[in-house]
mmCIF file of the N, C-alpha and C atoms, coordinates in Angstrom:
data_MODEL
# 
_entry.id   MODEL 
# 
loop_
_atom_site.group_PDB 
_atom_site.id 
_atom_site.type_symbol 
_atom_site.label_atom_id 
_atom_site.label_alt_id 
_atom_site.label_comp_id 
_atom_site.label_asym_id 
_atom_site.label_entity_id 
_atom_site.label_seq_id 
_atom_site.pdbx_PDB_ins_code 
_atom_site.Cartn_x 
_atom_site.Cartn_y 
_atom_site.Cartn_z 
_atom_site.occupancy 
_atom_site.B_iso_or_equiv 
_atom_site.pdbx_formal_charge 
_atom_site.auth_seq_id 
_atom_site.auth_comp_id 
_atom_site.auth_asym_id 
_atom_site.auth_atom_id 
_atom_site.pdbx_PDB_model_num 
ATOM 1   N N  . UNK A 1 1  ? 14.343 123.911 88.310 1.00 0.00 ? 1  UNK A N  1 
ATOM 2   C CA . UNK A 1 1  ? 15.234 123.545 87.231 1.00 0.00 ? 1  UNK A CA 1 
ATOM 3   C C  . UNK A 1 1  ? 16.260 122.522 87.707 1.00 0.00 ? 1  UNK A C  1 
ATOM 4   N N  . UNK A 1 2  ? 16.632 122.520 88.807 1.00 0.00 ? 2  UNK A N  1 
ATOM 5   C CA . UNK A 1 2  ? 17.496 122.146 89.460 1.00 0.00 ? 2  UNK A CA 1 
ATOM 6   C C  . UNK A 1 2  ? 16.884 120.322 89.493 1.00 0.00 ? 2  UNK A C  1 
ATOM 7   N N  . UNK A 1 3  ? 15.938 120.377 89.779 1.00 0.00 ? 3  UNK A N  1 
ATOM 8   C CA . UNK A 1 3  ? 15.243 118.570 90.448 1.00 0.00 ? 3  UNK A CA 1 
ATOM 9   C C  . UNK A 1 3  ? 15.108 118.199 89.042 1.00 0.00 ? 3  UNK A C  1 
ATOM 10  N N  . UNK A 1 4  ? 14.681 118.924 87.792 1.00 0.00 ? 4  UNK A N  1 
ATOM 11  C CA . UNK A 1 4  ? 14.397 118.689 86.506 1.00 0.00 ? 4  UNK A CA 1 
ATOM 12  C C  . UNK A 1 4  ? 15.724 117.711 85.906 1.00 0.00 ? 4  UNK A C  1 
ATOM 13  N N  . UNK A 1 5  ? 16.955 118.919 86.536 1.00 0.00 ? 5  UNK A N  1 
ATOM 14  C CA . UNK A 1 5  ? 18.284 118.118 85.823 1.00 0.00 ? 5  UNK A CA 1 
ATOM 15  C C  . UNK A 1 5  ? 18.771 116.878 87.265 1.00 0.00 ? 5  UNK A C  1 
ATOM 16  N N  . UNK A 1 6  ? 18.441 116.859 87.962 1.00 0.00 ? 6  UNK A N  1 
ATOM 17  C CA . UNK A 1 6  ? 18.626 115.493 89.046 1.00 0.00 ? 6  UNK A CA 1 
ATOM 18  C C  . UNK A 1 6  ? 17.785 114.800 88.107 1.00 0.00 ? 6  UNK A C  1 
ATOM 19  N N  . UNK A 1 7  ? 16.746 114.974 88.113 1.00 0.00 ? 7  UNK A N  1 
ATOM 20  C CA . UNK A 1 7  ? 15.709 113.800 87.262 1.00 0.00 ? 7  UNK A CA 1 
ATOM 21  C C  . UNK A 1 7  ? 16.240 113.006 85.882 1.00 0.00 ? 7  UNK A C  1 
ATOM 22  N N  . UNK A 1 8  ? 16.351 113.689 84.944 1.00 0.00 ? 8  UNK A N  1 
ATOM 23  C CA . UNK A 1 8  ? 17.215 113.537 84.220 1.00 0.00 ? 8  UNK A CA 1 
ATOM 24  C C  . UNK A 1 8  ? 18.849 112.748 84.172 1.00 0.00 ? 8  UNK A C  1 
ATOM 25  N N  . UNK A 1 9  ? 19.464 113.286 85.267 1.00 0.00 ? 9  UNK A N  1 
ATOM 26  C CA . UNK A 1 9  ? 20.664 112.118 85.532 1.00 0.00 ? 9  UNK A CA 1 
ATOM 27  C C  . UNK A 1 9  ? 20.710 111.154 86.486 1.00 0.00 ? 9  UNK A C  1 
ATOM 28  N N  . UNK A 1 10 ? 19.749 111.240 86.650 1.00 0.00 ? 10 UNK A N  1 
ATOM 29  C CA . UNK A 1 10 ? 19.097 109.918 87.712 1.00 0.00 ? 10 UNK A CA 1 
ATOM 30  C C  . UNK A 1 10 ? 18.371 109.122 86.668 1.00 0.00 ? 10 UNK A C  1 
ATOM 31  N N  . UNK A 1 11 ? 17.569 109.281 85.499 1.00 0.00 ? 11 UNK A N  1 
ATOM 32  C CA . UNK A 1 11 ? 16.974 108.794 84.121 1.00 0.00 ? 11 UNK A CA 1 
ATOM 33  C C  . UNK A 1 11 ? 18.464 108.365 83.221 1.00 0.00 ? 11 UNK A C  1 
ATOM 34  N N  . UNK A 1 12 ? 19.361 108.934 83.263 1.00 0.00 ? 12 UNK A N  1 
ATOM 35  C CA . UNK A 1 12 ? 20.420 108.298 82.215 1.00 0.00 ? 12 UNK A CA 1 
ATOM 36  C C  . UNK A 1 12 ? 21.563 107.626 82.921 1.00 0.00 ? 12 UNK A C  1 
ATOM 37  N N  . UNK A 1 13 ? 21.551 107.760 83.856 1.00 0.00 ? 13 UNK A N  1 
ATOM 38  C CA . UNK A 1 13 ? 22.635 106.539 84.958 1.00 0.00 ? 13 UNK A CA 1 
ATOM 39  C C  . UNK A 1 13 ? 21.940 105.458 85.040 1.00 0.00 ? 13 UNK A C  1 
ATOM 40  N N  . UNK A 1 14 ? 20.809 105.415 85.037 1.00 0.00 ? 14 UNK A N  1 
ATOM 41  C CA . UNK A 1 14 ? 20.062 104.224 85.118 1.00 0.00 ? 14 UNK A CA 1 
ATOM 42  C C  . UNK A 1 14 ? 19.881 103.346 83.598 1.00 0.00 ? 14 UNK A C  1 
ATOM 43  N N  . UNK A 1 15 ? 19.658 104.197 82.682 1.00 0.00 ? 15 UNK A N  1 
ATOM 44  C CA . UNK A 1 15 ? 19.319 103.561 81.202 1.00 0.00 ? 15 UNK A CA 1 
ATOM 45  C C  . UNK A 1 15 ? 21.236 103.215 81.097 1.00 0.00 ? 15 UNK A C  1 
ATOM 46  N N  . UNK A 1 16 ? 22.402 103.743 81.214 1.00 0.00 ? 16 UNK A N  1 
ATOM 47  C CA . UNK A 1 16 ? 23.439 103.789 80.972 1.00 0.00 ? 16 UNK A CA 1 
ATOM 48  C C  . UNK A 1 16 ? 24.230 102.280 81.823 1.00 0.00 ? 16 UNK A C  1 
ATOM 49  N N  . UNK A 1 17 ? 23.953 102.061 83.023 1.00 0.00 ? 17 UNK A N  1 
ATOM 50  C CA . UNK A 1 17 ? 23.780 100.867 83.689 1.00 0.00 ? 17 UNK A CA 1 
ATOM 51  C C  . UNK A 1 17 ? 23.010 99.713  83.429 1.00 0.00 ? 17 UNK A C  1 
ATOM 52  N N  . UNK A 1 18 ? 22.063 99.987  82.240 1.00 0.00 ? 18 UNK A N  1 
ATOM 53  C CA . UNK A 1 18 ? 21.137 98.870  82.185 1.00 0.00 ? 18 UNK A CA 1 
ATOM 54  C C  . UNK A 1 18 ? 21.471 98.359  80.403 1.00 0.00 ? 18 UNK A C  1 
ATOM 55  N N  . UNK A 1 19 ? 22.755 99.558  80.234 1.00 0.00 ? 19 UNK A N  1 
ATOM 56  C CA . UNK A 1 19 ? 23.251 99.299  78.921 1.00 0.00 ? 19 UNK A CA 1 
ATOM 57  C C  . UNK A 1 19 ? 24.519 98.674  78.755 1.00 0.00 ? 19 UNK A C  1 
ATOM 58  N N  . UNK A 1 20 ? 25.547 98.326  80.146 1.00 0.00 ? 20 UNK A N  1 
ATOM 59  C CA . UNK A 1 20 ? 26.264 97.848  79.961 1.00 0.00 ? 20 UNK A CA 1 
ATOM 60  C C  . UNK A 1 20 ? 26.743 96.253  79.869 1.00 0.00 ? 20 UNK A C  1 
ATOM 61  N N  . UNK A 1 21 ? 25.086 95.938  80.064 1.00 0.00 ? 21 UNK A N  1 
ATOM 62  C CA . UNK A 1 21 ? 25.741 94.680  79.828 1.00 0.00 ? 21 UNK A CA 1 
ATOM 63  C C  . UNK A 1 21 ? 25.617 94.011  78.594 1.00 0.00 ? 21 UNK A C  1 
ATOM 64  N N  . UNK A 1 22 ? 26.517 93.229  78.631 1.00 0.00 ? 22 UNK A N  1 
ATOM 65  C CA . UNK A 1 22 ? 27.542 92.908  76.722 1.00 0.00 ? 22 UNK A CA 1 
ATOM 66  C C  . UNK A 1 22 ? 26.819 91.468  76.553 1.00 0.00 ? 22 UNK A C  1 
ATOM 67  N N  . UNK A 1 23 ? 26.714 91.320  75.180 1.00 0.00 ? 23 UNK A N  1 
ATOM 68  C CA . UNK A 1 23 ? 26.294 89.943  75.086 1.00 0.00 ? 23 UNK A CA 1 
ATOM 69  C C  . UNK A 1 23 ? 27.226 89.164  73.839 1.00 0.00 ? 23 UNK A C  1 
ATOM 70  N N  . UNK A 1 24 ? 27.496 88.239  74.157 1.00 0.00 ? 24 UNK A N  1 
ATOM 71  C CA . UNK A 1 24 ? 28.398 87.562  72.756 1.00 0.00 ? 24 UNK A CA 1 
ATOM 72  C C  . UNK A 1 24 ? 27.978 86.322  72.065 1.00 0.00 ? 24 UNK A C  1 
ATOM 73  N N  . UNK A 1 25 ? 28.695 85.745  71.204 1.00 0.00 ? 25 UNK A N  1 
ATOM 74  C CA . UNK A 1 25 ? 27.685 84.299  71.108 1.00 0.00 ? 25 UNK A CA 1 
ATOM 75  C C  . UNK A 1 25 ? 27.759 82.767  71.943 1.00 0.00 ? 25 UNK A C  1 
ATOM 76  N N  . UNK A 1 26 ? 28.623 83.173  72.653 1.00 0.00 ? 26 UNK A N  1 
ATOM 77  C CA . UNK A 1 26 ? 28.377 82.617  73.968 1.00 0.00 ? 26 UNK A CA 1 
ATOM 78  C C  . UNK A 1 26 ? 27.360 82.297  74.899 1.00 0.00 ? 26 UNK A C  1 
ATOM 79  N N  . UNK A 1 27 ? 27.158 83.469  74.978 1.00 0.00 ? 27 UNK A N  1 
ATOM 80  C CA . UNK A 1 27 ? 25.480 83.271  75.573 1.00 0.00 ? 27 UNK A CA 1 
ATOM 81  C C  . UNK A 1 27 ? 24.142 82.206  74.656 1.00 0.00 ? 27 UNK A C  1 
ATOM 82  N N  . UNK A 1 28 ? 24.490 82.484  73.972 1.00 0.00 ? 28 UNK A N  1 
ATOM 83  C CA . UNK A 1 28 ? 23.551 81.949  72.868 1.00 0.00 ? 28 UNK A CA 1 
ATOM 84  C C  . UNK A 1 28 ? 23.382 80.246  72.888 1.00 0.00 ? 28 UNK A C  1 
ATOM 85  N N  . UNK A 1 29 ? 22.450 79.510  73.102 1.00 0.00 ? 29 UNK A N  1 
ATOM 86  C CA . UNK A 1 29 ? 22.615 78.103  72.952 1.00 0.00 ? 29 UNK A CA 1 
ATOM 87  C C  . UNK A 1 29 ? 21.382 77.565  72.303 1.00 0.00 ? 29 UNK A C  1 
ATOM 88  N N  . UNK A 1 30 ? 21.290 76.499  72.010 1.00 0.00 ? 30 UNK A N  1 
ATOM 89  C CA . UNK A 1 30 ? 20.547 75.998  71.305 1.00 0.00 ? 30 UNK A CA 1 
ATOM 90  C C  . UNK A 1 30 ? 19.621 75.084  72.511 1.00 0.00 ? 30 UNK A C  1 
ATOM 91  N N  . UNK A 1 31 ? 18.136 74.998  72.562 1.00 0.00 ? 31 UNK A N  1 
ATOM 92  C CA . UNK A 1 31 ? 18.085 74.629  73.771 1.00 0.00 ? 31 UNK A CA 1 
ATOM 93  C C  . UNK A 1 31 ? 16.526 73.384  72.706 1.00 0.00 ? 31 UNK A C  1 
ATOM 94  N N  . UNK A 1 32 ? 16.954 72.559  73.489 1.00 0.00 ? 32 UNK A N  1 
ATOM 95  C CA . UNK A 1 32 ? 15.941 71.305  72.376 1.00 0.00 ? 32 UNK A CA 1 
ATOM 96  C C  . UNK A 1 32 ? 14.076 70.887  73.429 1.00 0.00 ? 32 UNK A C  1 
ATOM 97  N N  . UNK A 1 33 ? 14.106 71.721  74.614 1.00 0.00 ? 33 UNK A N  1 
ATOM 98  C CA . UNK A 1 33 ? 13.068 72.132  75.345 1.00 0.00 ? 33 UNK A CA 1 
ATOM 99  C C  . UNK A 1 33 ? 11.614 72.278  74.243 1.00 0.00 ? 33 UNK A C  1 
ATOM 100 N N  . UNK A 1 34 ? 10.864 71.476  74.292 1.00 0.00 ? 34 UNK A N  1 
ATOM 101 C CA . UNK A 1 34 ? 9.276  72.030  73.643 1.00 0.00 ? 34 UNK A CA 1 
ATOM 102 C C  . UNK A 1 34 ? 8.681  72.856  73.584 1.00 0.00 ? 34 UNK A C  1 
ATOM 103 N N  . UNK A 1 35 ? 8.677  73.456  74.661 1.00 0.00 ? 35 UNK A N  1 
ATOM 104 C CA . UNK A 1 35 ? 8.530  74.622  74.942 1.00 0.00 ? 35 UNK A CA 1 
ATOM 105 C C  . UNK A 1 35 ? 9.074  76.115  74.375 1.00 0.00 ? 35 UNK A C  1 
ATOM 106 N N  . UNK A 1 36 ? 10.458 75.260  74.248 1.00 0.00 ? 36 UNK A N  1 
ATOM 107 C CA . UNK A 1 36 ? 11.641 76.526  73.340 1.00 0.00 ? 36 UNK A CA 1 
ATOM 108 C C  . UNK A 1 36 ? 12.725 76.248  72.823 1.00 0.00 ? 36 UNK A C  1 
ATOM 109 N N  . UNK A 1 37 ? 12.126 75.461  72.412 1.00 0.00 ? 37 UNK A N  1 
ATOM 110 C CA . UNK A 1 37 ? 12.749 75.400  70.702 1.00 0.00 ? 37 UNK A CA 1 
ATOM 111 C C  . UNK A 1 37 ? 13.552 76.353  70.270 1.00 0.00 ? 37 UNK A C  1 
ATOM 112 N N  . UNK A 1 38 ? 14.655 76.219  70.341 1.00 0.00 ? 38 UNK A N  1 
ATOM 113 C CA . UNK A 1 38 ? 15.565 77.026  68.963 1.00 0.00 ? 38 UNK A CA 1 
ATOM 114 C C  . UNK A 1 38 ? 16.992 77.592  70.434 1.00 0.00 ? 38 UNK A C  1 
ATOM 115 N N  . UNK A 1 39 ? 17.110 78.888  69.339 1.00 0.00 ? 39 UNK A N  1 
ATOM 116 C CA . UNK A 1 39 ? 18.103 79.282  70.279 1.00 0.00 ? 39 UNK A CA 1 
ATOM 117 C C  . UNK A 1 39 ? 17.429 80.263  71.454 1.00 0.00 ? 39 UNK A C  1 
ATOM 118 N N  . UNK A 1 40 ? 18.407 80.217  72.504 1.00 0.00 ? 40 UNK A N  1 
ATOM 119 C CA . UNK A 1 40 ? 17.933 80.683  73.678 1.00 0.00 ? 40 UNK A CA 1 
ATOM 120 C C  . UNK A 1 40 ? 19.312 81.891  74.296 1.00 0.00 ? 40 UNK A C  1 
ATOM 121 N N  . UNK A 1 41 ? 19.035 82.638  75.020 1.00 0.00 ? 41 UNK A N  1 
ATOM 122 C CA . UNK A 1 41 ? 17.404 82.943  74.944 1.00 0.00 ? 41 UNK A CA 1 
ATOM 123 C C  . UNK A 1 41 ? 16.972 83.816  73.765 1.00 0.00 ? 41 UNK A C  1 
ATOM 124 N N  . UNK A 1 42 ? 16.050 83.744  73.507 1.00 0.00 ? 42 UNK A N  1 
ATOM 125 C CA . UNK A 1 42 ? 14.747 84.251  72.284 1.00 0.00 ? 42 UNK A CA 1 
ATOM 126 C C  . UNK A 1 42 ? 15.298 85.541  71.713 1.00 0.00 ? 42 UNK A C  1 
ATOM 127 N N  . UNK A 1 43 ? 14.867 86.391  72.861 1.00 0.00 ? 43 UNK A N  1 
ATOM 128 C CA . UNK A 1 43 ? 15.412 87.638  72.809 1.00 0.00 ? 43 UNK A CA 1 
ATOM 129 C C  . UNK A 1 43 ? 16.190 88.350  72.156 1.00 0.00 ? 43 UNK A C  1 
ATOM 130 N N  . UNK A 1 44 ? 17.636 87.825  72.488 1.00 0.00 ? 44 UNK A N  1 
ATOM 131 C CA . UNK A 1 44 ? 18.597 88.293  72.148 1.00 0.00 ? 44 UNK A CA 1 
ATOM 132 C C  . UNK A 1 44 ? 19.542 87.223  71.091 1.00 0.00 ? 44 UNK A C  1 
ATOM 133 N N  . UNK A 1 45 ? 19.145 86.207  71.364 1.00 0.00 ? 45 UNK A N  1 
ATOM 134 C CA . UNK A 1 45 ? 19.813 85.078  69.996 1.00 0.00 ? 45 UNK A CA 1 
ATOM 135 C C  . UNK A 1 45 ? 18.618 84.858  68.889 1.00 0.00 ? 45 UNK A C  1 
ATOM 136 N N  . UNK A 1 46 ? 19.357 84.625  67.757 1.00 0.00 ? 46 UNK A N  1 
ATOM 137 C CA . UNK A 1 46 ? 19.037 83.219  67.129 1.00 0.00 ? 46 UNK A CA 1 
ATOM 138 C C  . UNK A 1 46 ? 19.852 82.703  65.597 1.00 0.00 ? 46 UNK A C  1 
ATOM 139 N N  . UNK A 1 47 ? 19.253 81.544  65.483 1.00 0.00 ? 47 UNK A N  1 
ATOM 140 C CA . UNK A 1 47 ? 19.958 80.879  64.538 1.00 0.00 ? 47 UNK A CA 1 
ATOM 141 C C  . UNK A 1 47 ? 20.269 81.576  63.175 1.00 0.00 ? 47 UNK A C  1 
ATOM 142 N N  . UNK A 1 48 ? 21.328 81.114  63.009 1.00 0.00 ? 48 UNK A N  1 
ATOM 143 C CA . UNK A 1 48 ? 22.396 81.638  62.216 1.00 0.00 ? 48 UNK A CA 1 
ATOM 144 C C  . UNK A 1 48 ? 23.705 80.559  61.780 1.00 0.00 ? 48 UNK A C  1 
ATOM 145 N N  . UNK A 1 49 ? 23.206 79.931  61.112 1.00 0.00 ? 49 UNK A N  1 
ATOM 146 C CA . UNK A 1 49 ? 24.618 78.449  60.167 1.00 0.00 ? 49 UNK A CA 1 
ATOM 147 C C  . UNK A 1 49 ? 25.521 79.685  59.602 1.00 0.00 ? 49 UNK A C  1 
ATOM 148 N N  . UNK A 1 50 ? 26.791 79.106  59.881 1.00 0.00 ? 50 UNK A N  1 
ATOM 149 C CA . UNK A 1 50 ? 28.258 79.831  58.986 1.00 0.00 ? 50 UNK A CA 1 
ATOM 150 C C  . UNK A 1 50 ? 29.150 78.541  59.063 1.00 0.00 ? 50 UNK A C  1 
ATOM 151 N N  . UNK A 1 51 ? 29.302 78.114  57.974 1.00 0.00 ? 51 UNK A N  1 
ATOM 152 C CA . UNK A 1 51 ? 30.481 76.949  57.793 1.00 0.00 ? 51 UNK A CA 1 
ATOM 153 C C  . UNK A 1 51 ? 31.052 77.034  58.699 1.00 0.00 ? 51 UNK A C  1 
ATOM 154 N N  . UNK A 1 52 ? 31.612 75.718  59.508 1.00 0.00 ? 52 UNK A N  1 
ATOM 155 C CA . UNK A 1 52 ? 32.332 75.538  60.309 1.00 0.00 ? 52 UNK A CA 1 
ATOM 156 C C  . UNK A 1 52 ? 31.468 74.985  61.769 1.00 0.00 ? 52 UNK A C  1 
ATOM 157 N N  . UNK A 1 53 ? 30.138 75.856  61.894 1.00 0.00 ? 53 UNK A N  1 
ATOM 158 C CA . UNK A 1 53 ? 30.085 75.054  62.870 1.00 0.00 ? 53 UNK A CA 1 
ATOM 159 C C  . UNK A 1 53 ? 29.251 73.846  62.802 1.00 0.00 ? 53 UNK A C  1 
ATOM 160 N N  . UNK A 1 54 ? 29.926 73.297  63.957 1.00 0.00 ? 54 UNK A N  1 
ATOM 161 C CA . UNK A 1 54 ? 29.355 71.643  64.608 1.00 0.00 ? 54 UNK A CA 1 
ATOM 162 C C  . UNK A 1 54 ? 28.434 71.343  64.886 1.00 0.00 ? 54 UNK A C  1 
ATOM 163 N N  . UNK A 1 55 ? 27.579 71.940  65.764 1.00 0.00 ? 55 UNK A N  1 
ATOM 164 C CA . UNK A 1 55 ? 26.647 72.027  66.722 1.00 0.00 ? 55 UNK A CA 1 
ATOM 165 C C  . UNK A 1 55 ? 25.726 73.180  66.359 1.00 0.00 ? 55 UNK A C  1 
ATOM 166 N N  . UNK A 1 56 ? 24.279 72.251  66.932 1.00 0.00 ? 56 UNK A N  1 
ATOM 167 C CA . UNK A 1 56 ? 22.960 73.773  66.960 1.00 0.00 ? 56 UNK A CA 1 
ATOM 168 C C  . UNK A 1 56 ? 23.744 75.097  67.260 1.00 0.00 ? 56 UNK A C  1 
ATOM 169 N N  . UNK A 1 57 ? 24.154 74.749  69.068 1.00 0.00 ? 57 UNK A N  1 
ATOM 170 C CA . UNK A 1 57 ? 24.695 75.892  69.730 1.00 0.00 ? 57 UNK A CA 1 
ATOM 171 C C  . UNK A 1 57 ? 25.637 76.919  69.216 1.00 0.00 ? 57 UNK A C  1 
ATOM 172 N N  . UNK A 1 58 ? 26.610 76.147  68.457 1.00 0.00 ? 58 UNK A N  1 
ATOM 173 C CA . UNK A 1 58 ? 27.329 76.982  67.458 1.00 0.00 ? 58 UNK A CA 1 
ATOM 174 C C  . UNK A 1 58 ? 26.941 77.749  66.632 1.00 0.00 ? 58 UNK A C  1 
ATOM 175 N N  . UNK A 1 59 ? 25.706 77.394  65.874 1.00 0.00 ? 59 UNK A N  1 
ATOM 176 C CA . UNK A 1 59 ? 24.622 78.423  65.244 1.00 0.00 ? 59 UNK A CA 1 
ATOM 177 C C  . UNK A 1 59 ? 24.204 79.363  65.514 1.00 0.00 ? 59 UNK A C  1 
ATOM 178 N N  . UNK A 1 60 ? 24.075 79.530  66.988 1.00 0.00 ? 60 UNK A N  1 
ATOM 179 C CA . UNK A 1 60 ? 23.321 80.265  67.488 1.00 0.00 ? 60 UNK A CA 1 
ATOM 180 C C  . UNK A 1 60 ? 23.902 81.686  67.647 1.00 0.00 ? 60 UNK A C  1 
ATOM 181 N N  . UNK A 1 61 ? 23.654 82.303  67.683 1.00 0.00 ? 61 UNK A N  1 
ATOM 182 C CA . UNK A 1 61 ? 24.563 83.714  67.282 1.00 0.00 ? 61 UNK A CA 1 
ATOM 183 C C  . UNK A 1 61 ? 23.684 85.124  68.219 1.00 0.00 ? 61 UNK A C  1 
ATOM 184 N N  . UNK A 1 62 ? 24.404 86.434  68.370 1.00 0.00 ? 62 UNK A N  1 
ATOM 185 C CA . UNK A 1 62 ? 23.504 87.286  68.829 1.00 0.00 ? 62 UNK A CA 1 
ATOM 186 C C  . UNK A 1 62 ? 23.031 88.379  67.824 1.00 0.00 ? 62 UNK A C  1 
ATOM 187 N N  . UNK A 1 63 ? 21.506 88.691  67.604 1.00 0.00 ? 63 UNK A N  1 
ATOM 188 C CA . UNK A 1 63 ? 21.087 89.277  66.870 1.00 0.00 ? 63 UNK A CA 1 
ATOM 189 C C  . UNK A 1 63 ? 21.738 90.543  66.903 1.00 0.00 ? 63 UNK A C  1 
ATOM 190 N N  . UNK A 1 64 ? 21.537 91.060  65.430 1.00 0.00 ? 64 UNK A N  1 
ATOM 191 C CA . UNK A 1 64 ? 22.031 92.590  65.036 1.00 0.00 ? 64 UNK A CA 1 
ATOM 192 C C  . UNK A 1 64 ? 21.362 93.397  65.846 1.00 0.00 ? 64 UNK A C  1 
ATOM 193 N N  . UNK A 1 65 ? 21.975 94.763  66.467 1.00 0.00 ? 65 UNK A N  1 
ATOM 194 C CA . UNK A 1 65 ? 21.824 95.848  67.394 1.00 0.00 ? 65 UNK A CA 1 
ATOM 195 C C  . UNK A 1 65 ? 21.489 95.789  69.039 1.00 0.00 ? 65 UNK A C  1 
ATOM 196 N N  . UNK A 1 66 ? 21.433 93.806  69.041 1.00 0.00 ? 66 UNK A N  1 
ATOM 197 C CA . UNK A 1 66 ? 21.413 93.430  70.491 1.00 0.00 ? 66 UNK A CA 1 
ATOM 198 C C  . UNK A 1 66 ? 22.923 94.368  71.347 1.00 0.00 ? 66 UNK A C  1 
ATOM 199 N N  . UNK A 1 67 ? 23.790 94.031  71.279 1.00 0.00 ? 67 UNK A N  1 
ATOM 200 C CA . UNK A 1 67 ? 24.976 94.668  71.932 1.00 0.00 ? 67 UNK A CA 1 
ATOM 201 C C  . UNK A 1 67 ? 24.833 96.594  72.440 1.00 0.00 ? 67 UNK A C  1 
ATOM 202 N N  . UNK A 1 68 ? 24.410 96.908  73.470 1.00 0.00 ? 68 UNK A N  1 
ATOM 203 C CA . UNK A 1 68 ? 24.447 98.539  73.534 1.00 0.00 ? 68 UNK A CA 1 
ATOM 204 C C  . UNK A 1 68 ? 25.680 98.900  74.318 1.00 0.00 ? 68 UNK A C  1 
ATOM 205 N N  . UNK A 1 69 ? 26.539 99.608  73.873 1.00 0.00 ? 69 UNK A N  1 
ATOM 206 C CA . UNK A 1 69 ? 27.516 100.243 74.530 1.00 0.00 ? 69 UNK A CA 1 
ATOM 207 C C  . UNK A 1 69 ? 27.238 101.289 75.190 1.00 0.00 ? 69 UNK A C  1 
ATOM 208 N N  . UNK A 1 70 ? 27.909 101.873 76.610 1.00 0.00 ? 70 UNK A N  1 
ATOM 209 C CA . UNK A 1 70 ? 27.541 103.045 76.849 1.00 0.00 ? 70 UNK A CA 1 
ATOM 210 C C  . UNK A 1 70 ? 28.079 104.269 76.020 1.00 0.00 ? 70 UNK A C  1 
ATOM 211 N N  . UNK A 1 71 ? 28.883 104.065 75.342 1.00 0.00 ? 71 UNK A N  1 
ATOM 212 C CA . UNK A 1 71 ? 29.715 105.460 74.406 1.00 0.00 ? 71 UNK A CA 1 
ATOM 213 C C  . UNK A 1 71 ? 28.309 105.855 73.203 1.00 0.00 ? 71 UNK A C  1 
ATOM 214 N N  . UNK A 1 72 ? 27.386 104.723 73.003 1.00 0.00 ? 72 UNK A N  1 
ATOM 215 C CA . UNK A 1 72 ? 25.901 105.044 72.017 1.00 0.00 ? 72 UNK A CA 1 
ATOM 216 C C  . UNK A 1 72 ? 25.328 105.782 72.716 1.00 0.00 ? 72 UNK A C  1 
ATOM 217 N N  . UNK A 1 73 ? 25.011 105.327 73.708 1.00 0.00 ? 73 UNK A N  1 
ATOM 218 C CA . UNK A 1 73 ? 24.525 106.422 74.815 1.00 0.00 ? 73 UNK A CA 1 
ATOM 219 C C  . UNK A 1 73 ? 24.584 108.000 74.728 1.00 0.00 ? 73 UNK A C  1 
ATOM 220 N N  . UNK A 1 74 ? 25.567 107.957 74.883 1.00 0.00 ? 74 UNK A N  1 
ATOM 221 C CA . UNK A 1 74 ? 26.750 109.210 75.608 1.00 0.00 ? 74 UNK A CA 1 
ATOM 222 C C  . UNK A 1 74 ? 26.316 109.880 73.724 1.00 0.00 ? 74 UNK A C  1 
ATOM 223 N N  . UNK A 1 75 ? 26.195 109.200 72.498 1.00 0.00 ? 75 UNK A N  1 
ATOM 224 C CA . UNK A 1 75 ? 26.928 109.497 71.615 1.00 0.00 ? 75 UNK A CA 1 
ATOM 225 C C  . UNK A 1 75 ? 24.585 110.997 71.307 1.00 0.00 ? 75 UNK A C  1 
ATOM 226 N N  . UNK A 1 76 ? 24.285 109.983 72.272 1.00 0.00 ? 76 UNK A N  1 
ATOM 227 C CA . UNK A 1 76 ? 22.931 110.052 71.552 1.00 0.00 ? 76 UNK A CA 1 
ATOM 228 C C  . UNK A 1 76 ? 22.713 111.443 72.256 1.00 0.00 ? 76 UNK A C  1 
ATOM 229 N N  . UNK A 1 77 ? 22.983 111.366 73.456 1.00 0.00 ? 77 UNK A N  1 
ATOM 230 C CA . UNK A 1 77 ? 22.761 113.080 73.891 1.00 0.00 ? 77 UNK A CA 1 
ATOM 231 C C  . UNK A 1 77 ? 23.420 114.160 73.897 1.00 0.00 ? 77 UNK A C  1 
ATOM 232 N N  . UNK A 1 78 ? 24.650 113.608 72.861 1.00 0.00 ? 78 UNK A N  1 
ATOM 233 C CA . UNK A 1 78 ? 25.569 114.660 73.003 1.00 0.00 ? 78 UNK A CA 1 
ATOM 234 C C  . UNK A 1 78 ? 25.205 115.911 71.944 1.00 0.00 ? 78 UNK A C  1 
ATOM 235 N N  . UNK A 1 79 ? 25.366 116.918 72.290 1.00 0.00 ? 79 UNK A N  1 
ATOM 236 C CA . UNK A 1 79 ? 24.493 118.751 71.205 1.00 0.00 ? 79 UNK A CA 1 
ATOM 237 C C  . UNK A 1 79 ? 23.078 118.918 72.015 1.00 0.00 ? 79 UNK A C  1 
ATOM 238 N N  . UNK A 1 80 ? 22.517 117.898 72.560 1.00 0.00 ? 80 UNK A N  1 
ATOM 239 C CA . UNK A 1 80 ? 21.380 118.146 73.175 1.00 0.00 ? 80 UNK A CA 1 
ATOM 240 C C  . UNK A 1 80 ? 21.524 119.160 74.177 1.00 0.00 ? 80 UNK A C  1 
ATOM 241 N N  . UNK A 1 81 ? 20.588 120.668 74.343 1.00 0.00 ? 81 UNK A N  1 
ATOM 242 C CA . UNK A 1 81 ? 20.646 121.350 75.095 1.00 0.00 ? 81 UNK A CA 1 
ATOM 243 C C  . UNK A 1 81 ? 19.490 121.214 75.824 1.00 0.00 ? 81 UNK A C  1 
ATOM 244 N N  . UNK A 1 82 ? 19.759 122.029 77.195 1.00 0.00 ? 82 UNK A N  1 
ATOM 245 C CA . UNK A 1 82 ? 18.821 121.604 78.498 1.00 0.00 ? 82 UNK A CA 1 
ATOM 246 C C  . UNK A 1 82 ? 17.863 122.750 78.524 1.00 0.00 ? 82 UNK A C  1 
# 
């Protein structure tokens, strides 16, 4: 029982670390490459016009539910019994 619950918080320190990192629209650019076209990276951006901006890059925005906090985390196993 004991290696079961090591396993386990050795499984959510790791997903919890691999959740903290933040993304904004900063990251996001518009990249004019043939290859890849649009906003970059793929993944986690894309285009999105809102008055005001100038530039592709400005468009470029981070998709909905990209951002994971660790408190979602925390929020998802919490009542869960072992």
């Amino acid at each position: 029982m004991t290696l079961l619950s090591l396993g386990l918080l050795a499984l959510s320190a790791a997903t919890a670390s691999a959740a903290t990192v933040l993304v904004d629209d900063s990251t996001c650019v518009w990249s004019w490459s043939p290859s890849s076209l649009g906003c970059q990276p793929s993944a986690l951006c894309e285009y999105n016009f809102n008055v005001g901006d100038l530039t592709l890059s400005e468009s470029c925005r981070v998709k909905d539910g990209v951002n994971l906090y660790p408190q979602q985390l925390h929020l998802a196993f919490a009542g869960t019994t072992a």
